[in-house]
N, C-alpha and C positions, 0 to 999 in steps of 0.2 A: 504494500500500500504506500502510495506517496504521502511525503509531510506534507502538511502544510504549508512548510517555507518553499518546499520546490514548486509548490502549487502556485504559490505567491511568486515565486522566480521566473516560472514560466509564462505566468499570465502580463508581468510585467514587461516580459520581452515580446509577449505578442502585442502588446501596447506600442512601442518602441517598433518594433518592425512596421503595425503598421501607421507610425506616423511617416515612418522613414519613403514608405512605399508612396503614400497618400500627398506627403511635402505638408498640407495644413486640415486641419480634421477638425471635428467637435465633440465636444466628449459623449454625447446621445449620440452621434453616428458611431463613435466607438464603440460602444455599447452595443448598439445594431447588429452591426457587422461581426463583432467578436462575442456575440451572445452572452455578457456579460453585466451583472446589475450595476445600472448606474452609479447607486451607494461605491461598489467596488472601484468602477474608475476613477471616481471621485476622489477617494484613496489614492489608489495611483498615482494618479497625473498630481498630485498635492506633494508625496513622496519625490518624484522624478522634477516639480519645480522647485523643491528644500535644495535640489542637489545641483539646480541652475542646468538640466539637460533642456528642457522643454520651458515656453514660453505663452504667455498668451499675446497673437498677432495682432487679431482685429474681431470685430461683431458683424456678424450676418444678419438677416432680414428674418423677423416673424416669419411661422407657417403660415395657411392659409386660417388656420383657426386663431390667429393672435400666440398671445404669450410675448415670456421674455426671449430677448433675441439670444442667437445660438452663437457662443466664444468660440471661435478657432482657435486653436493651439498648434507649435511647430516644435520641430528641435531647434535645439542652439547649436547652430552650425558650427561653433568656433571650440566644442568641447572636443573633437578630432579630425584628423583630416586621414585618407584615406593614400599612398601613394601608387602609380601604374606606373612599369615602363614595358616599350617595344624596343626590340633589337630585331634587325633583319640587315642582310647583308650590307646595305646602303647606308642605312642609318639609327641611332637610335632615338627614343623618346619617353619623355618623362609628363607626366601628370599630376597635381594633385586635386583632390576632391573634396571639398565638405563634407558634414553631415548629410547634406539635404541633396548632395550632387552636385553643385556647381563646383565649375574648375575657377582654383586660386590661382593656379600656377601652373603652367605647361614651358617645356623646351626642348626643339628637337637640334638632333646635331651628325651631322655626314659623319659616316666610318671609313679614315683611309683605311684601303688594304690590307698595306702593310701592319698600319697598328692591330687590326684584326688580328691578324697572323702573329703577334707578337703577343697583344694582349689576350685573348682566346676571348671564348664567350662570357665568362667570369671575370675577366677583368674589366670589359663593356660596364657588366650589373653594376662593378664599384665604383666605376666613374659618374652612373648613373645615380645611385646611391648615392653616394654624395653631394649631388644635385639636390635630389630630394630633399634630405634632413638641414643642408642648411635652407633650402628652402620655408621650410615645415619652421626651424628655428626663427627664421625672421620675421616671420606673422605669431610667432608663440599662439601658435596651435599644434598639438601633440599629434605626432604619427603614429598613429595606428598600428599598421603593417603594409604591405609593401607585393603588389601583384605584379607578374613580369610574364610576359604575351611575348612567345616566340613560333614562327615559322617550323614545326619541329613536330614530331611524333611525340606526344609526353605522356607519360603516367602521372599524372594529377595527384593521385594519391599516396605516390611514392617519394612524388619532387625529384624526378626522372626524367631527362632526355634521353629517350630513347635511341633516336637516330634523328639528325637533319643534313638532308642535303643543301640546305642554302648556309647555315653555319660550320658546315665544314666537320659534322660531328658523326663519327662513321659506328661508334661503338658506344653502348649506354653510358649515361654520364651521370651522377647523382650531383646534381646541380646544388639542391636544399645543403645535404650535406658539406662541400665545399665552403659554402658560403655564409650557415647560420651561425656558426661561431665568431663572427664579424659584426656582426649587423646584432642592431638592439631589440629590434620587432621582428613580429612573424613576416615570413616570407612564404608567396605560394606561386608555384610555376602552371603557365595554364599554356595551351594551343593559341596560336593568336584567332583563328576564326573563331573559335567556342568564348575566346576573351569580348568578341565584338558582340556575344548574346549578352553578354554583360553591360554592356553601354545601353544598348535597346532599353534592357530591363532596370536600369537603371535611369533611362530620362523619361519612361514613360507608366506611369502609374499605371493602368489597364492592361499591361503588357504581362503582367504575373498568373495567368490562367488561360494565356495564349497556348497553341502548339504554333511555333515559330521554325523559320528555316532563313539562316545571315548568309549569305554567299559574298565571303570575300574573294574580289579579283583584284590582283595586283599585276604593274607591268614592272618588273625588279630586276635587277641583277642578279643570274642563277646564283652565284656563289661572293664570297667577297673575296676575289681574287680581280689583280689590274687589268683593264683591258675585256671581261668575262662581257660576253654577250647577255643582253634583258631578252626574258621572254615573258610570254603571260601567264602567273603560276592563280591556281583556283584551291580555296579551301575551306569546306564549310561546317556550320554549327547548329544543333539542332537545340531545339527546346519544346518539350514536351509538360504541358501544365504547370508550367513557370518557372521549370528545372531543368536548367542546363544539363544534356545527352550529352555521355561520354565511352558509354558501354561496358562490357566486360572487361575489358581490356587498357580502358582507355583511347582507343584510338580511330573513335566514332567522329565521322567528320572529313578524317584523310577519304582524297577523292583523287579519282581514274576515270574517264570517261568510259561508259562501255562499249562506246565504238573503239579502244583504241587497241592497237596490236601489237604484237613484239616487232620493235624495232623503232618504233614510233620516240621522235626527240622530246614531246611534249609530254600533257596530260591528255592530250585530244586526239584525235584518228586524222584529222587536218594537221596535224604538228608532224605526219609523215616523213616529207622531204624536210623540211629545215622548223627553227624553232619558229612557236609562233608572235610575231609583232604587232605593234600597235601602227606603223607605217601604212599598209594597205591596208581600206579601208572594204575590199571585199573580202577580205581574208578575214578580218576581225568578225565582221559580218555571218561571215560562214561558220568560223567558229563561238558565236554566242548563239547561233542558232542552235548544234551541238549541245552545246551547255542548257538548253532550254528546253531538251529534250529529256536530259538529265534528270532538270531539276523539276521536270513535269511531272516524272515520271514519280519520284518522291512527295512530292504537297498531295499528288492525288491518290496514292495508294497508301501514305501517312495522315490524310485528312487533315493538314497542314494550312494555319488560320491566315497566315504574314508570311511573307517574304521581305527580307531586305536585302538590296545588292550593296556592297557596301567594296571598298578600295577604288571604285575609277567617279569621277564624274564629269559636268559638261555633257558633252554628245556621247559620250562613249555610255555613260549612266542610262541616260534617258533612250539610248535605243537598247540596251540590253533589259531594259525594264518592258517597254513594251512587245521586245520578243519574248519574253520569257510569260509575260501574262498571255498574250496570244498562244503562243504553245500548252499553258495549262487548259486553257478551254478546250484547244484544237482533240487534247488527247484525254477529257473524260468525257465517258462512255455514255450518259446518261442527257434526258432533253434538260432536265432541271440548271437553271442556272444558279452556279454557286459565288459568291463574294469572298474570293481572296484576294486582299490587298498586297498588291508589288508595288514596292516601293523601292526608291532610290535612299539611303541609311542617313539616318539621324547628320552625322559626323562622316566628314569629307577626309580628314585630318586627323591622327592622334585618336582614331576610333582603336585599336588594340591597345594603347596605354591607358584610354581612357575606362575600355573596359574591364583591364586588367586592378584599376585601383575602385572600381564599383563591386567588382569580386572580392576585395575584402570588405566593402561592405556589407554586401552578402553575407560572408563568412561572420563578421561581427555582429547581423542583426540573426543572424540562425539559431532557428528555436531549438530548445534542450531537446535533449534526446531523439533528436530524427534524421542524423546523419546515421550514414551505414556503420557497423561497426568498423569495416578495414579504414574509414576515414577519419575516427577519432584519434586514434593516437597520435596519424603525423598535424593535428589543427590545435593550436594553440589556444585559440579563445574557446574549445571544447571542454566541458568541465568547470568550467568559471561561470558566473555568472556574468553581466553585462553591467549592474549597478559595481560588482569586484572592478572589473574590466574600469571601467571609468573613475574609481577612487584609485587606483593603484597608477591609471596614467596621469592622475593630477599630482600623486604624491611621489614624481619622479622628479 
């Protein structure tokens, strides 16, 4: 049987999460939605403003029956801030977050080569890193933890690079390990396309009971080496009732086209003879058609609510959008017409860093006991409470 106090613990993080989801709330809609008696949140939210998390914003308009008007309440953005970075062969990028999601701070920065080659992928993070926290230090707002969105086959739960061809990384790598005796917060390694479900569900309230499908396309540089030809690399991220797909295995998302065949330079059956470019404009053409075919083929046999294409935009966006919706109609079966929104993403820029630091607030607003068990051990803020969590980052 649960105590009391976990009861108490739990209910007050479902408070917390869903202000965090929501941005500004009233305490009868809280109550609503988390089936909870008034008296209690009353409680609450009276405990979480003693501790200066949450605030009262502003007053809403009577119902239709009169009454007193309905208080909003938000978080105080400035109790933590959340950090993201991307590393991909070109360049990397840094993030931070508030409470409520807005970015305080972003910087992105080209990777020579060579320093790639010299610094590896781990010495990227600490350059990055130290971006971050003096960042973080200069607004004195406490860093959280620290999500980092790579190009890379990864085990999530292991804080694993598996294998990446664009970072030069041919044999498992235990990334976490290397680096958590360095660094003062948690640290979590995610996919960069799975990183960008994170951005979505992070700048959009209603996004949390979606099934979602991110397709990032990037035109990069295969490897970070001088000189390496760009091609078009694809990689995508699912979300299933507000929860980022990762699979058995971890490695839900890596994508092959199934037209493509042995020998092929690309991800595509079009990437045949040479890689493919963003230059010709029928070739691009041809191959987003491919890719539309792909991703038809998933929204409609996953019943899949949203689409976002997310790495190109300008014309390259806006015509991969509307082939990709034309091709989901073209290929189900049935007269009924159904509403899925394809869209071109949130975030043009700084969308894998930016989702890599909404992932740990994710990870920071996640309710007690509902992670798997194989992903308790390696999560830091698992086991703690979130009222712990924020006394213990004030009293650093």
């Amino acid at each position: 049987m649960k105590s009391s106090k976990m009861l108490a613990d739990v209910n007050i993080t479902r408070v917390l999460r869903l202000l965090w989801q929501k941005k500004r709330i009233s305490r009868g809609e809280i109550a609503a939605i988390l089936h909870l008696d008034k008296s209690t949140v009353t409680k609450i939210t009276s405990v979480l403003a003693a501790m200066n998390l949450i605030y009262e914003a502003s007053e809403g308009t009577p119902g239709p029956q009169g009454g007193r008007k309905p208080v909003f309440i938000e978080l105080v953005k400035t109790c933590a801030c959340a950090g993201g970075i991307e590393i991909n062969p070109e360049r990397f990028s840094c993030t931070l977050l508030d409470l409520q999601g807005n970015v305080v701070f972003e910087h992105r920065q080209r990777i020579d080569p060579d320093d790639f080659v010299s610094k590896t992928c781990t010495g990227i993070f600490f350059e990055a890193y130290e971006i971050l926290h003096k960042a973080s230090s200069e607004i004195s707002v406490p860093l959280a933890g620290i999500g980092v969105g790579l190009p890379a086959y990864i085990n999530n739960r292991k804080g694993l690079i598996i294998q990446s061809i664009p970072l030069l990384i041919k044999e498992p790598l235990d990334f976490i390990q290397q680096i958590e005796s360095k660094v003062s917060v948690p640290v979590y390694l995610e996919n960069d396309a799975r990183s960008c479900c994170y951005s979505e569900l992070a700048l959009k309230s209603d996004s949390w009971h979606e099934n979602m499908l991110y397709v990032l396309v990037e035109y990069r540089p295969i490897q970070p080496v001088r000189d390496t030809p760009k091609n078009l690399s694809v990689g995508l991220g699912l979300v299933f009732n507000g929860e980022v797909f990762h699979g058995s295995d971890c490695s839900a998302g890596e994508f092959r086209s199934i037209f493509w065949r042995e020998g092929n330079k690309s991800q595509f059956l079009n990437g045949e003879e040479q890689l493919v470019t963003m230059d010709d404009m029928s070739v691009v053409i041809s191959v987003f058609e491919e890719l539309a075919q792909n991703i038809a083929f998933l929204v409609n046999t996953l019943n899949i609510d949203r689409v976002y294409i997310g790495g190109l935009s300008g014309t390259y966006a806006s015509k991969l959008v509307t082939i990709v919706r034309s091709r989901i109609n073209y290929q189900w079966p049935y007269t009924n017409i159904r509403t899925i929104r394809v869209t071109a993403a949130s975030l043009t820029e700084n969308a894998v860093s930016f989702g890599a630091a909404g992932m740990v607030l994710e990870k920071l607003f996640q309710l007690p006991g509902l992670k798997p068990v194989e992903e308790v051990e390696d999560d830091k803020f698992q086991g703690k409470s979130i009222l712990e969590f924020f006394n213990n980052t004030r009293t650093k």
